[in-house]
N, CA and C atoms as an extended XYZ file, in Angstrom:
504
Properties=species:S:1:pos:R:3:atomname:S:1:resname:S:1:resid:I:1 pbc="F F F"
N        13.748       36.401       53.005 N   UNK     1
C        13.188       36.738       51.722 CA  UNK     1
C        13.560       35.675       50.681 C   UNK     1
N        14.970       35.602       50.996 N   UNK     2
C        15.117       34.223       49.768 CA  UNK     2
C        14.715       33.189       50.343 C   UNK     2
N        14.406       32.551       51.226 N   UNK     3
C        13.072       31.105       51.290 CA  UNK     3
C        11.813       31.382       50.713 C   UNK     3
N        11.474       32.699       51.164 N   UNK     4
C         9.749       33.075       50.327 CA  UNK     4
C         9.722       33.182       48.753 C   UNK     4
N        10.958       33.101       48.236 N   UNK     5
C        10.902       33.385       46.759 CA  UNK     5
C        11.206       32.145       46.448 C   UNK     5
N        12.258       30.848       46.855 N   UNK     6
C        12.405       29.152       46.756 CA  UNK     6
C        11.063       28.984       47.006 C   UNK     6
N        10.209       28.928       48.223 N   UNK     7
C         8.899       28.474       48.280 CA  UNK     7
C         7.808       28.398       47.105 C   UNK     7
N         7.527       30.173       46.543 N   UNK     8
C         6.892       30.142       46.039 CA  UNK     8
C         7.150       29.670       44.743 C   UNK     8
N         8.331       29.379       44.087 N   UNK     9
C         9.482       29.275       42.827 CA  UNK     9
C         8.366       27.423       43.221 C   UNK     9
N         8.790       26.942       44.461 N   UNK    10
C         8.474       25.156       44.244 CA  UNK    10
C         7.143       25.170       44.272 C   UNK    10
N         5.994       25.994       44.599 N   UNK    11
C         4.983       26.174       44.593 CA  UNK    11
C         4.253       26.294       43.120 C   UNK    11
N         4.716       26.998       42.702 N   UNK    12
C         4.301       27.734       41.222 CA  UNK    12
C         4.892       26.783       40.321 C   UNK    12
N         6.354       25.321       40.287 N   UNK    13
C         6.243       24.541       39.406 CA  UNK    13
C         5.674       23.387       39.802 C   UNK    13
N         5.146       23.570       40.954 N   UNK    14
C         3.947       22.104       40.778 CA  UNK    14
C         2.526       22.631       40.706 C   UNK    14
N         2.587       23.790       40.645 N   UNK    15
C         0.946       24.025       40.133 CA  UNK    15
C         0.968       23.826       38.596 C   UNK    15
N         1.985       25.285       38.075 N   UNK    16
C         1.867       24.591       36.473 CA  UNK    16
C         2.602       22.973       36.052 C   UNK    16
N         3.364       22.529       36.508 N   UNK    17
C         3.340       21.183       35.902 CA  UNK    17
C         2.556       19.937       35.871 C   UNK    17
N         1.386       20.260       37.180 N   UNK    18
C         0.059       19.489       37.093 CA  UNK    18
C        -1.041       19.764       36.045 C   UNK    18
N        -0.979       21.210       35.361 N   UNK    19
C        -2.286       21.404       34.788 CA  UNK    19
C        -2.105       21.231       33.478 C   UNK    19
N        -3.188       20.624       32.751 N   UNK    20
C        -3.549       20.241       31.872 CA  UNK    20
C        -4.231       21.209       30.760 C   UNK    20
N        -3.954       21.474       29.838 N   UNK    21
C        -4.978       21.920       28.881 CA  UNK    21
C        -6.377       20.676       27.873 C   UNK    21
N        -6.542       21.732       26.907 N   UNK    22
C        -6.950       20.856       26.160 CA  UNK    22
C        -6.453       20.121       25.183 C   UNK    22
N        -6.917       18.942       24.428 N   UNK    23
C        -6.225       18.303       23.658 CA  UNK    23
C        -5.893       19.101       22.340 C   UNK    23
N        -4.799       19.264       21.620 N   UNK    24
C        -4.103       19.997       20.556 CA  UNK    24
C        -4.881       18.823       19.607 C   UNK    24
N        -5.006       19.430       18.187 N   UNK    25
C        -5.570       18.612       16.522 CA  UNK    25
C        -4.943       17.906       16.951 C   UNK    25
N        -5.204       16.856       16.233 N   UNK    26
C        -4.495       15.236       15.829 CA  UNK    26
C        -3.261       15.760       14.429 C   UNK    26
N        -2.042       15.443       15.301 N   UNK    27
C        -1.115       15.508       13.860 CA  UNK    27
C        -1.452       14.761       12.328 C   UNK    27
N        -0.390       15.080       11.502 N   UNK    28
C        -0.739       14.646        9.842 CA  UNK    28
C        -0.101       12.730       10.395 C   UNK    28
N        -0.856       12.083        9.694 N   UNK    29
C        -1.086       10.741        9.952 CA  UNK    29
C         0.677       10.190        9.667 C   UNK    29
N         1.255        9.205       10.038 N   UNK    30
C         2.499        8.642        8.869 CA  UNK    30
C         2.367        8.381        8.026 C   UNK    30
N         3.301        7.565        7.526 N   UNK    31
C         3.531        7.428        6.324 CA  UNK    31
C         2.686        5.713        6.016 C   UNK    31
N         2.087        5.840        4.998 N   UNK    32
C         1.029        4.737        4.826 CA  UNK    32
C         1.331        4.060        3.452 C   UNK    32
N         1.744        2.594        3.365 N   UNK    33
C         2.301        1.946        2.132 CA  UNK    33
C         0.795        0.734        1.504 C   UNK    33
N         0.730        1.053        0.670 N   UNK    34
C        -0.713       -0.139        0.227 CA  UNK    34
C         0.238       -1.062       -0.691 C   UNK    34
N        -0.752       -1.833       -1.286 N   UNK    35
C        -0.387       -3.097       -2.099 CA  UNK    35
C        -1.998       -3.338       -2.386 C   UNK    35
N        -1.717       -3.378       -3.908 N   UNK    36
C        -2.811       -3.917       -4.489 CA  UNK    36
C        -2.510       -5.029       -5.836 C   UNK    36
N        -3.303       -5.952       -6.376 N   UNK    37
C        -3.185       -7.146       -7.160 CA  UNK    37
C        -4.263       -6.374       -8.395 C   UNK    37
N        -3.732       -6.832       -9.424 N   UNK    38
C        -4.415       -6.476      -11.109 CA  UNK    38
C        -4.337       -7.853      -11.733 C   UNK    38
N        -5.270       -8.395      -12.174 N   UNK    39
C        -5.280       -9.307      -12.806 CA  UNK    39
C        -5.127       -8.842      -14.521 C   UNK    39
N        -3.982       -8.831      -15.017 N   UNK    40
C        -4.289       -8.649      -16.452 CA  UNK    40
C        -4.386       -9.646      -17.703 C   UNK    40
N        -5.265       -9.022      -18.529 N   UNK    41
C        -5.148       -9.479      -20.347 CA  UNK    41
C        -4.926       -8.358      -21.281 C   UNK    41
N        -3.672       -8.555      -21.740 N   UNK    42
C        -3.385       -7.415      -22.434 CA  UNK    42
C        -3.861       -7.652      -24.281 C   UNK    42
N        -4.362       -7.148      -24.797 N   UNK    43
C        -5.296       -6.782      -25.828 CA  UNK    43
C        -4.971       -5.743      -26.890 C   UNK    43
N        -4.772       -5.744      -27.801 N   UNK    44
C        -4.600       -4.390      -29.118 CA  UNK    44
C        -5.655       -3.702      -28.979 C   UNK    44
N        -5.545       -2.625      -29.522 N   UNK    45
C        -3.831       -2.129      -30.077 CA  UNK    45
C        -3.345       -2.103      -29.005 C   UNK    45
N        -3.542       -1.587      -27.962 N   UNK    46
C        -2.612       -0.992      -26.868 CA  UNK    46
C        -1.814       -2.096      -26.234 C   UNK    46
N        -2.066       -3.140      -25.762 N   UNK    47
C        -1.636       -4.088      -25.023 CA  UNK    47
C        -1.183       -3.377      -23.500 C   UNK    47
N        -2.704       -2.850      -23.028 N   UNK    48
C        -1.824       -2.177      -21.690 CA  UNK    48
C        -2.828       -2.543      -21.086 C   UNK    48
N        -2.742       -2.048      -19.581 N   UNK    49
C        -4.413       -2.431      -18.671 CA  UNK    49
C        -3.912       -1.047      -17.536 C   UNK    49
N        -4.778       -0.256      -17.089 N   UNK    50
C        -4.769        0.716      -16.640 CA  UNK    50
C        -6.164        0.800      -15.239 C   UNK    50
N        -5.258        0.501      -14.163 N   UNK    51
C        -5.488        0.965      -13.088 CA  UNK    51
C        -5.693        1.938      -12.176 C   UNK    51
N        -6.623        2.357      -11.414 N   UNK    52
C        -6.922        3.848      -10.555 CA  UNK    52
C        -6.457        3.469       -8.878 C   UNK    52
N        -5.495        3.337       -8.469 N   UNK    53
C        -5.615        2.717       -6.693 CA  UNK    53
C        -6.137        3.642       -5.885 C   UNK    53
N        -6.402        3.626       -4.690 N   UNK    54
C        -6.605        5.131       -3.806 CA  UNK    54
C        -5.215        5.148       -3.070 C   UNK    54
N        -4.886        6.053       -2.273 N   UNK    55
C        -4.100        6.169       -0.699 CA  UNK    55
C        -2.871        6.604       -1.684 C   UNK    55
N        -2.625        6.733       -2.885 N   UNK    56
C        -1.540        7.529       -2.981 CA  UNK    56
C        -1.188        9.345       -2.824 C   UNK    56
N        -0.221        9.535       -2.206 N   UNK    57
C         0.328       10.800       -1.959 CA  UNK    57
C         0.906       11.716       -2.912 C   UNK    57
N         0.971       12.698       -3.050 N   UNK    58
C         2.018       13.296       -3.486 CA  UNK    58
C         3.674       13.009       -3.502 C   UNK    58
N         4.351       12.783       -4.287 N   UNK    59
C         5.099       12.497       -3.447 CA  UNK    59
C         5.864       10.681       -3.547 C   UNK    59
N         5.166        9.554       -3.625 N   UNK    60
C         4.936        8.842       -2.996 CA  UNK    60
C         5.450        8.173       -4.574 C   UNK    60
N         5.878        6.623       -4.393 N   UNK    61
C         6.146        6.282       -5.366 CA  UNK    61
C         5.809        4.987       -6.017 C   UNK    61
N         5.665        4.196       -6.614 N   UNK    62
C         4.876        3.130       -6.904 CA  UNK    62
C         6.024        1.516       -8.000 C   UNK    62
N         6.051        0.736       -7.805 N   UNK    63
C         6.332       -0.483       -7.320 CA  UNK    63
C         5.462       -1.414       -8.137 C   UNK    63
N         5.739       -2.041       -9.234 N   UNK    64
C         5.294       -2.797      -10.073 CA  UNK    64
C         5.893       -4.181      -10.091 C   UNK    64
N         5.480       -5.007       -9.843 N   UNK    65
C         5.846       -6.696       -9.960 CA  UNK    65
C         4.647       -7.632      -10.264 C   UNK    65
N         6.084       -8.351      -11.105 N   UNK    66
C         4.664       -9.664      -12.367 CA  UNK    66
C         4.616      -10.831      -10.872 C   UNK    66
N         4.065      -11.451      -11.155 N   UNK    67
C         3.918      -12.991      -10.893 CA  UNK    67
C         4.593      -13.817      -11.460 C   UNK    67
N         5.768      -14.354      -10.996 N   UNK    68
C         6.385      -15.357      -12.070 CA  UNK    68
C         6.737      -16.644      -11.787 C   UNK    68
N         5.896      -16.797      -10.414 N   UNK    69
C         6.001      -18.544      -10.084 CA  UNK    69
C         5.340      -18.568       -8.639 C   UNK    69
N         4.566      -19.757       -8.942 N   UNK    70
C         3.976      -20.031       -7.581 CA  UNK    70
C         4.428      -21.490       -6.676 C   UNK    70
N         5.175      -22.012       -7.273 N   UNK    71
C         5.450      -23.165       -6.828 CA  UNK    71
C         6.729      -22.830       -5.480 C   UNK    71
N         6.092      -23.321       -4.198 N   UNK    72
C         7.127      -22.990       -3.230 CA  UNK    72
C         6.177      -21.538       -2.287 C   UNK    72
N         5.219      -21.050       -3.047 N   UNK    73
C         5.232      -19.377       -2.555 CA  UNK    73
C         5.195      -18.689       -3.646 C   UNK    73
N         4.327      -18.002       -3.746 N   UNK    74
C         4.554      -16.359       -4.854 CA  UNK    74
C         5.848      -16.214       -5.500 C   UNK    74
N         6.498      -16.197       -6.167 N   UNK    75
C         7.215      -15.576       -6.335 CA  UNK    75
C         6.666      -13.954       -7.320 C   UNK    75
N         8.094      -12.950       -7.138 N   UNK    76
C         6.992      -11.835       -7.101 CA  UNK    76
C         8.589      -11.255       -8.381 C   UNK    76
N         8.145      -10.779       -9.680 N   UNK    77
C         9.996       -9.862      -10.157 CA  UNK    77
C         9.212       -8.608      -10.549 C   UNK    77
N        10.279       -7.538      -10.438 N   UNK    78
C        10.034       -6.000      -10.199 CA  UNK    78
C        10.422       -6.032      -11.827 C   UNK    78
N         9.236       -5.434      -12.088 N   UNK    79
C         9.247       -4.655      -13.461 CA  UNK    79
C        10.158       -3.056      -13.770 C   UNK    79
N        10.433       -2.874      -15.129 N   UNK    80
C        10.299       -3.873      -16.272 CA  UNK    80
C        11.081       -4.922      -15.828 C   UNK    80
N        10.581       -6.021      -16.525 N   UNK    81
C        10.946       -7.030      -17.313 CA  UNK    81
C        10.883       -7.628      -18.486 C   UNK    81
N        11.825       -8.574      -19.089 N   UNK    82
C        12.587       -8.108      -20.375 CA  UNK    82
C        12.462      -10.057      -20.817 C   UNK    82
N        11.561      -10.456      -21.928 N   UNK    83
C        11.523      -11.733      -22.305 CA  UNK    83
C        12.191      -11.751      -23.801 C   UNK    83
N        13.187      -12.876      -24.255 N   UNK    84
C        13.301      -13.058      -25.644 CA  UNK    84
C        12.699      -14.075      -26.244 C   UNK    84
N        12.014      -14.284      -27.276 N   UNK    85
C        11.529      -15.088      -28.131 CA  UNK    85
C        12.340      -15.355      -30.006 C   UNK    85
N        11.941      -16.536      -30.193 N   UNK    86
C        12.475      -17.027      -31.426 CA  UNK    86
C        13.505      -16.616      -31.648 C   UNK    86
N        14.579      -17.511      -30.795 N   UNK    87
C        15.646      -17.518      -30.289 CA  UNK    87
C        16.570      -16.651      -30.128 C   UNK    87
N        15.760      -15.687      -29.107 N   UNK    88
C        16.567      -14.271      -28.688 CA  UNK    88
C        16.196      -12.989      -29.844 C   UNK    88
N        15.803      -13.345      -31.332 N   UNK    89
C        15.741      -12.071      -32.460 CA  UNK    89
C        14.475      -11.380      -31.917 C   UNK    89
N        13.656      -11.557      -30.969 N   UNK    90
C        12.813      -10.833      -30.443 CA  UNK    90
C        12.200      -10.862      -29.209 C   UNK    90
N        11.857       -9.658      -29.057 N   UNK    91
C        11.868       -9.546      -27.209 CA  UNK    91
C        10.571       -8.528      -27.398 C   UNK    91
N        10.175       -8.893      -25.487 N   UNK    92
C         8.656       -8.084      -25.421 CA  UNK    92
C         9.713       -7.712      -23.510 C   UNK    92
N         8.725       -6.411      -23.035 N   UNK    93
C         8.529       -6.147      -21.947 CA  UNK    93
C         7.210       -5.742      -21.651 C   UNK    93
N         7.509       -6.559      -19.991 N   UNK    94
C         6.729       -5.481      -19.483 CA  UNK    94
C         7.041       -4.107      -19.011 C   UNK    94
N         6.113       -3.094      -18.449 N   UNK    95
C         6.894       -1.812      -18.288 CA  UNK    95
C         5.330       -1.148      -17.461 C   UNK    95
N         5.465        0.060      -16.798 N   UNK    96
C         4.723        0.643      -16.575 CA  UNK    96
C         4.715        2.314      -16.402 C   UNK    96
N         3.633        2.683      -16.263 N   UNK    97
C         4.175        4.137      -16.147 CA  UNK    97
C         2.826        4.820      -14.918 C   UNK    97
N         2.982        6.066      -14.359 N   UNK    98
C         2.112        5.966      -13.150 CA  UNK    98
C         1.770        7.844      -12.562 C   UNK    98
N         0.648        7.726      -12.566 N   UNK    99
C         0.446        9.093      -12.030 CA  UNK    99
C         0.124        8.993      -10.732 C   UNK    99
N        -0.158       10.093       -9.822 N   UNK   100
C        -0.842       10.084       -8.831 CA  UNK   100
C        -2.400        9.428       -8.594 C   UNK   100
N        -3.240        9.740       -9.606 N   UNK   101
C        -4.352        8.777       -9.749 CA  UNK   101
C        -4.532        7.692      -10.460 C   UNK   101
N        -3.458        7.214      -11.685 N   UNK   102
C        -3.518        5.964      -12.364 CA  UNK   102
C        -2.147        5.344      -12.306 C   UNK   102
N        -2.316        3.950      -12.627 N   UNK   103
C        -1.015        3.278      -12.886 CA  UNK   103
C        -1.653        2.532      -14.643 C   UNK   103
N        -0.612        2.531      -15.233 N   UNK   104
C        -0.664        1.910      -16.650 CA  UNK   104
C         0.455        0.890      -16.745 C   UNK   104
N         0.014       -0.458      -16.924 N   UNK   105
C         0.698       -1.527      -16.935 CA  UNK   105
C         0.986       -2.047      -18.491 C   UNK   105
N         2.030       -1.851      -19.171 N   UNK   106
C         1.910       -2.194      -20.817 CA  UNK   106
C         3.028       -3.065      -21.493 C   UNK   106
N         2.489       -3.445      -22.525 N   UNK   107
C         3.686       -4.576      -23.203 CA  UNK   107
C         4.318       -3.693      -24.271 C   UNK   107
N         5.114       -3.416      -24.227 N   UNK   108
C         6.274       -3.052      -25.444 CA  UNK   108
C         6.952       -4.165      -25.978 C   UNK   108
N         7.566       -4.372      -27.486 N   UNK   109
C         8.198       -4.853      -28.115 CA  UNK   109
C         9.069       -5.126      -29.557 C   UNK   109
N         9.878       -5.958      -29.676 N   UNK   110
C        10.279       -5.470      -30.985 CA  UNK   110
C         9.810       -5.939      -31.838 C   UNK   110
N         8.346       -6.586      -32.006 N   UNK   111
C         7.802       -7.491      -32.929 CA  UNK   111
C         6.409       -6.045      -33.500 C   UNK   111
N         6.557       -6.634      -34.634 N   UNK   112
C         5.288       -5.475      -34.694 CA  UNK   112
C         3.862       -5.379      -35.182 C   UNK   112
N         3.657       -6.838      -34.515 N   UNK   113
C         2.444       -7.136      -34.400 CA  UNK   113
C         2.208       -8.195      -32.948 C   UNK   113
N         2.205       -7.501      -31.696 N   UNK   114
C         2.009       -8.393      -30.478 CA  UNK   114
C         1.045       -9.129      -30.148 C   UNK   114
N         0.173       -9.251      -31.325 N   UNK   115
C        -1.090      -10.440      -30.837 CA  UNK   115
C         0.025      -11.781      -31.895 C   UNK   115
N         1.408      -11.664      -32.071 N   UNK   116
C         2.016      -12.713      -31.689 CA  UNK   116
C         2.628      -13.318      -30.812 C   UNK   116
N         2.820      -12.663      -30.061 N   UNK   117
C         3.191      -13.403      -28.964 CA  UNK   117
C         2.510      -14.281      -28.232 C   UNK   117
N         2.992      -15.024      -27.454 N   UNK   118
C         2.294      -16.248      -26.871 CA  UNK   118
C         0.983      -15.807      -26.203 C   UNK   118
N         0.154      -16.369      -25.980 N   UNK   119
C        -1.218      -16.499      -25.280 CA  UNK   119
C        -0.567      -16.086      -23.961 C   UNK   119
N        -0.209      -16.633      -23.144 N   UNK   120
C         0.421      -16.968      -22.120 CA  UNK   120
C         0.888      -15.738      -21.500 C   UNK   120
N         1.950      -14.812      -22.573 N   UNK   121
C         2.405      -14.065      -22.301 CA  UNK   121
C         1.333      -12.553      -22.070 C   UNK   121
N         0.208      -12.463      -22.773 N   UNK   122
C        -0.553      -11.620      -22.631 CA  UNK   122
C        -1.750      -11.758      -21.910 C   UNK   122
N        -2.188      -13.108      -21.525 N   UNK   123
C        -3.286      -13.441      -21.004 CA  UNK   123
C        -3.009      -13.977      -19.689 C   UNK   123
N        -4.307      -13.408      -18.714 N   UNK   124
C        -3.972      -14.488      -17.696 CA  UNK   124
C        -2.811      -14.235      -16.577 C   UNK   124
N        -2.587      -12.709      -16.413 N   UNK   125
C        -0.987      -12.007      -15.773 CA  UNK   125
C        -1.562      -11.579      -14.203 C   UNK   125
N        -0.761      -11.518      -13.474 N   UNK   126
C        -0.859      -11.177      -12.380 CA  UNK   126
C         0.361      -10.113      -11.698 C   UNK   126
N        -0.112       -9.018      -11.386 N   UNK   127
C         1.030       -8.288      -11.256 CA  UNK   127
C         0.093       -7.467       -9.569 C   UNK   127
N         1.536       -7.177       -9.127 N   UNK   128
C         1.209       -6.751       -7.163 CA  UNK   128
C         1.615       -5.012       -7.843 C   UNK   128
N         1.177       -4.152       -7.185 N   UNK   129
C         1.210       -2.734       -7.243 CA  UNK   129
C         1.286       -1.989       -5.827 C   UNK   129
N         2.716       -1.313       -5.489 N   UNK   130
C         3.315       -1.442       -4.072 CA  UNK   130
C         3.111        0.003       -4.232 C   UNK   130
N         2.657        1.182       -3.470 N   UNK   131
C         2.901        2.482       -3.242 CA  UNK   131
C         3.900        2.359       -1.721 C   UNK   131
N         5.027        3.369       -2.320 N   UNK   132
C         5.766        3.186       -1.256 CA  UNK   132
C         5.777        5.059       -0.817 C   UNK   132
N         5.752        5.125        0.497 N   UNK   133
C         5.736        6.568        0.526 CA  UNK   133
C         6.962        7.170        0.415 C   UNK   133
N         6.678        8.832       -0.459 N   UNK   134
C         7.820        9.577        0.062 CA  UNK   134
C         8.636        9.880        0.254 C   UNK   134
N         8.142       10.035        1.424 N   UNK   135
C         8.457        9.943        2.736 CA  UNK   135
C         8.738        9.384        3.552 C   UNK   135
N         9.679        8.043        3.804 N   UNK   136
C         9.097        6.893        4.446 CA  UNK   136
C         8.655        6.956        6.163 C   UNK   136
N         9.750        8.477        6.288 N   UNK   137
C         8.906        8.412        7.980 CA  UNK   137
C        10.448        7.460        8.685 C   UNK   137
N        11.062        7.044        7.931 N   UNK   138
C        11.779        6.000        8.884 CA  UNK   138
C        13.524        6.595        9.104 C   UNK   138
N        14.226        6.536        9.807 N   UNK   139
C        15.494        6.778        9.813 CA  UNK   139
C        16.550        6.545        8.717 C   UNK   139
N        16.594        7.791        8.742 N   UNK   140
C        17.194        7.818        6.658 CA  UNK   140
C        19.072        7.198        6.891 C   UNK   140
N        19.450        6.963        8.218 N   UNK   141
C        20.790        5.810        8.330 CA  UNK   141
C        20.197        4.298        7.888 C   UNK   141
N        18.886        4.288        8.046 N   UNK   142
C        19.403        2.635        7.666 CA  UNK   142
C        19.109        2.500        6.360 C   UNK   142
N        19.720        0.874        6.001 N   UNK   143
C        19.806        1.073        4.406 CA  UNK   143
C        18.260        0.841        3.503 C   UNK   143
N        18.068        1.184        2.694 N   UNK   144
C        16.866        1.396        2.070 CA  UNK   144
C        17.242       -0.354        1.581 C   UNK   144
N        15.863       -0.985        1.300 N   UNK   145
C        15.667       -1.947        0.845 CA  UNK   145
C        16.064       -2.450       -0.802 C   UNK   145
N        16.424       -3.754       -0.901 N   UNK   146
C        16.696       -4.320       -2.218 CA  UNK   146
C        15.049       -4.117       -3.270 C   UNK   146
N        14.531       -2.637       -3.947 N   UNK   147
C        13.249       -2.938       -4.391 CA  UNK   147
C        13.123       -3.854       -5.306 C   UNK   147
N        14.120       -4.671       -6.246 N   UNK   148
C        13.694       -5.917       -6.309 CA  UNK   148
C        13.627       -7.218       -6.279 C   UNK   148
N        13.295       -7.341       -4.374 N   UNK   149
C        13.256       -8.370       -3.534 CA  UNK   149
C        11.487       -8.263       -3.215 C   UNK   149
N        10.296       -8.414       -3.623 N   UNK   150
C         8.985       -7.871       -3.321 CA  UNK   150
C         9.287       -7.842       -1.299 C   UNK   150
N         9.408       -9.157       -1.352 N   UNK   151
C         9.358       -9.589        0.336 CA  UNK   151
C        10.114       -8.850        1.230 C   UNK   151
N        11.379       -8.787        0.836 N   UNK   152
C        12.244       -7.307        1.356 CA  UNK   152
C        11.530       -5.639        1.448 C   UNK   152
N        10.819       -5.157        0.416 N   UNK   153
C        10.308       -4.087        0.211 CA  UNK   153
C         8.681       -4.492        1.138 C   UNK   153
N         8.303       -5.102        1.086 N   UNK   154
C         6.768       -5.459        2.292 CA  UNK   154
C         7.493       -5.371        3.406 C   UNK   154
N         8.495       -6.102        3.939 N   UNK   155
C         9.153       -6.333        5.228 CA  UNK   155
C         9.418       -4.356        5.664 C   UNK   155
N        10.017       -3.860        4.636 N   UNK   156
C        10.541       -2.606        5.184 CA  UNK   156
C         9.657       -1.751        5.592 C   UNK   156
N         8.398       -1.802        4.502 N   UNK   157
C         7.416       -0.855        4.915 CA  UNK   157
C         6.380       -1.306        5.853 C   UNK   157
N         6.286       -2.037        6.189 N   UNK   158
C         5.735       -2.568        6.922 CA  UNK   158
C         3.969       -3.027        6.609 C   UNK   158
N         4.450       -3.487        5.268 N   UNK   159
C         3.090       -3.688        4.972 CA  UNK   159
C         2.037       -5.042        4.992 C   UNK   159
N         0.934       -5.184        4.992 N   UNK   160
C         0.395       -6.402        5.279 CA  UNK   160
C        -0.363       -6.692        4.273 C   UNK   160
N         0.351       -7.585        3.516 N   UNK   161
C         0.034       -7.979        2.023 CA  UNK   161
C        -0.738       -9.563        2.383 C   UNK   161
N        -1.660       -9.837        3.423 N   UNK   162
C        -2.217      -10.746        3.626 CA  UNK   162
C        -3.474      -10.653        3.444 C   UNK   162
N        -4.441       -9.555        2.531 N   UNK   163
C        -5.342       -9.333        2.448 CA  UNK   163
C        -5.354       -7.868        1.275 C   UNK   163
N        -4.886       -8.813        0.082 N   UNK   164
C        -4.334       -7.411       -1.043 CA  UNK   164
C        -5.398       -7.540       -1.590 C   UNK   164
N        -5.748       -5.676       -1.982 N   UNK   165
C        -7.354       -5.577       -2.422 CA  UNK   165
C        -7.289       -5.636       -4.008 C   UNK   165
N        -7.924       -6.142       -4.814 N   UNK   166
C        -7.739       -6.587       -5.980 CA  UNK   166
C        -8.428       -5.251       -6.862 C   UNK   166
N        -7.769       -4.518       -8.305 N   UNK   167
C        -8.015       -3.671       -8.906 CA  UNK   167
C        -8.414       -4.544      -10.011 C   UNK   167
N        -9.720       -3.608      -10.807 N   UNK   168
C        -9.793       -4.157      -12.285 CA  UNK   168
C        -9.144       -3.674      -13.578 C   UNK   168
């Protein structure tokens, strides 16, 4: 009697461990990081420029850097950032602020009229816009990235900033 019950015991786990059902939904996707480029001119009164990206989450957090040199490679600095003029008694930033459907890119300062400031400084800007998820999905032992290193923060998320879609 106990071989007929081993038999059927090895019988019955290679029948069910051969059979197959059907395929279960497709799980919730990972975690997905974009990068997008804004060309700005910032303008009165406001001196801001205001962007809509898609693919952001709930959740999810967003990553602002100017352009501040191209010689060598991009260079890329994480906002705010903080300039002094006429010799240090006045200063402008940049700064931003960001919802789930917009990002707002703006100049603050202590001057109080900013269509003095340099041409330069308001015209003609280039700034990268990083959504980083979350969530990142990744093993919360290793160390989170320097966010402002741009190239460090692309490297972590694994993003492919070789084809960044440009916002107006």
């Amino acid at each position: 009697m106990k071989k007929i019950l081993t038999l059927f015991a090895v019988v019955g786990l290679f029948a069910f461990t051969s059979c197959e059902g059907p395929e279960g939904p497709p799980g919730e996707p990972g975690p997905i990081s974009y990068v997008y480029e804004v060309d700005a001119n910032f303008v009165g009164p406001n001196y801001s420029v205001t962007s809509n990206p898609s693919g952001m989450l709930s959740g999810d957090n967003i990553l602002v850097y100017e352009l501040v040199g191209t010689a060598g490679g991009d260079s890329w600095a994480l906002l705010p950032q903080i300039y002094y003029f006429n010799d240090g008694l006045e200063s402008a930033q940049y700064n931003y602020t960001f919802s789930k459907n917009r990002i707002t890119i703006f100049i603050k300062g202590s001057l109080s009229d900013l269509s003095e400031l340099p041409n330069s400084f308001r015209t003609g800007k280039t700034f990268r816009i990083v959504i980083v998820p979350g969530d990142d999905g990744l093993n919360a032992k290793k160390v989170k990235p320097d966010y402002s290193d741009y190239n460090e923060v692309i490297e972590r998320y694994n993003i492919d900033d070789s084809n960044v879609q440009k916002l107006n």
